[in-house]
Structures are given as C-alpha cells and as structure tokens.
BARO-723625 format. One record per residue (C-alpha): residue number from 1; x, y, z. Coordinates in steps of 0.2 Angstrom, whole numbers, plus 5000, padded with zeros to 4 digits. Each point is the difference from the previous one (the first is absolute). Layout:
residues N
+-----+------+------+------+
! num !    X !    Y !    Z !
+-----+------+------+------+
! NUM !    X !    Y !    Z !
...
+-----+------+------+------+
//
This chain:
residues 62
+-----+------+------+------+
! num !    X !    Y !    Z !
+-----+------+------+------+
!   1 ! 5652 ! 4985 ! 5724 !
!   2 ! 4993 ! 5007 ! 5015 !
!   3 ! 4981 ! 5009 ! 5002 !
!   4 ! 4993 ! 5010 ! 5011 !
!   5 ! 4986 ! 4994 ! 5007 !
!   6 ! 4982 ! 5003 ! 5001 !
!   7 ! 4993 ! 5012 ! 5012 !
!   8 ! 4987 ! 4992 ! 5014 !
!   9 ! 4989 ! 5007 ! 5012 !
!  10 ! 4999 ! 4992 ! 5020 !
!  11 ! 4987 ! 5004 ! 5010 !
!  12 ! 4996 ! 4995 ! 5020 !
!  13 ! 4987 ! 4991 ! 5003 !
!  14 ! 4998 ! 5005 ! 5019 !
!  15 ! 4999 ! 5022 ! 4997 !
!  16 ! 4998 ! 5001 ! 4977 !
!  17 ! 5016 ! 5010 ! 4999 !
!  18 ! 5008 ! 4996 ! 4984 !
!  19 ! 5015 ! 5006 ! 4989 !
!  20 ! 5006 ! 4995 ! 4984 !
!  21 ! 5019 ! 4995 ! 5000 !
!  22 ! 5011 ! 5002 ! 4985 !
!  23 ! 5015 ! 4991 ! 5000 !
!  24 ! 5014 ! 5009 ! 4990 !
!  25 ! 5010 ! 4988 ! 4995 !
!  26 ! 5002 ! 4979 ! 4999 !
!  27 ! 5009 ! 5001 ! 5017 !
!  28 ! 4993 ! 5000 ! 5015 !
!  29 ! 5003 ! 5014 ! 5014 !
!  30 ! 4997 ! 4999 ! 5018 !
!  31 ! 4987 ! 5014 ! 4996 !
!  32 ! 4990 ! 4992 ! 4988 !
!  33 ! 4996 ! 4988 ! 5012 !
!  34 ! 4995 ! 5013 ! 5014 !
!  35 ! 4984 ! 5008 ! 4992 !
!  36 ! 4993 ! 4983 ! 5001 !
!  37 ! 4999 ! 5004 ! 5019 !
!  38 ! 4983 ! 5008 ! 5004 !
!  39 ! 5004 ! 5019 ! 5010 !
!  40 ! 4987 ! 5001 ! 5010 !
!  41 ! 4998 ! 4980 ! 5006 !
!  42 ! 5017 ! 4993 ! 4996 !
!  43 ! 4993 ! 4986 ! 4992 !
!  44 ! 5006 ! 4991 ! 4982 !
!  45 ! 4988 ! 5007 ! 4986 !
!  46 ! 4997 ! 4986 ! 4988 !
!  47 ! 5000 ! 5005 ! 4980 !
!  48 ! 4983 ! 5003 ! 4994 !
!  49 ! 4997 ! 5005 ! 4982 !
!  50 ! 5003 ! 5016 ! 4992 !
!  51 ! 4982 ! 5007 ! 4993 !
!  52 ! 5000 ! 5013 ! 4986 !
!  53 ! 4999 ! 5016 ! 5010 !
!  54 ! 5017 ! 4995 ! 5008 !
!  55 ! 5008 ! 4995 ! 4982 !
!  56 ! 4995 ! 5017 ! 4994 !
!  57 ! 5008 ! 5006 ! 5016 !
!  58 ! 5018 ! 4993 ! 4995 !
!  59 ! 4999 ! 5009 ! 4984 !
!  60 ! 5000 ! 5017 ! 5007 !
!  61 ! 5013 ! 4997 ! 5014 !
!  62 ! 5017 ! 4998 ! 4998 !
+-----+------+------+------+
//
C-alpha cells in the first residue's frame, strides 16, 4: 500500500538557505524536485537532517 513519505530538509552549502520539502504523495512531481534547486545560487542542496525546531515546525503547518 502506498505511504507518504517522510519530510526532509535541504540546505546549500555555498549561501545556508534552506527549506523543508514535504512530498504529498508516493509519486513524484516535477515540482517536488525543483525546491531542491537553491534561489539565490542555483546550485543542488543536498539533504541535511531535520533538527527538532524544524519537526516542531511541521506540526504547526499545514
């Protein structure tokens, strides 16, 4: 049975802009992918761990 997966945070290494990306379902979408681009540098962000003030985060957004 499908899941939804896990939330995880990416971050770039070159500027510290980060964003937590929340998939909303098993399949991927173009967009999903996207927000692993960095805004301001256009570089990939690689997944860093999520720490507790951003899991507290996820609980009060939707």
């Amino acid at each position: 049975m499908p899941t939804q997966p896990k939330p995880y945070k990416v971050r770039c290494e070159k500027c510290n802009y980060s964003t937590t990306v929340r998939p909303r379902s098993d399949c991927l979408d173009p967009k999903d992918l996207t927000k692993q681009i960095c805004p301001t540098c256009k570089l990939i962000m690689p997944q860093v761990p999520m720490n507790l003030l951003d899991r507290f985060k996820l609980t009060f957004t939707s």
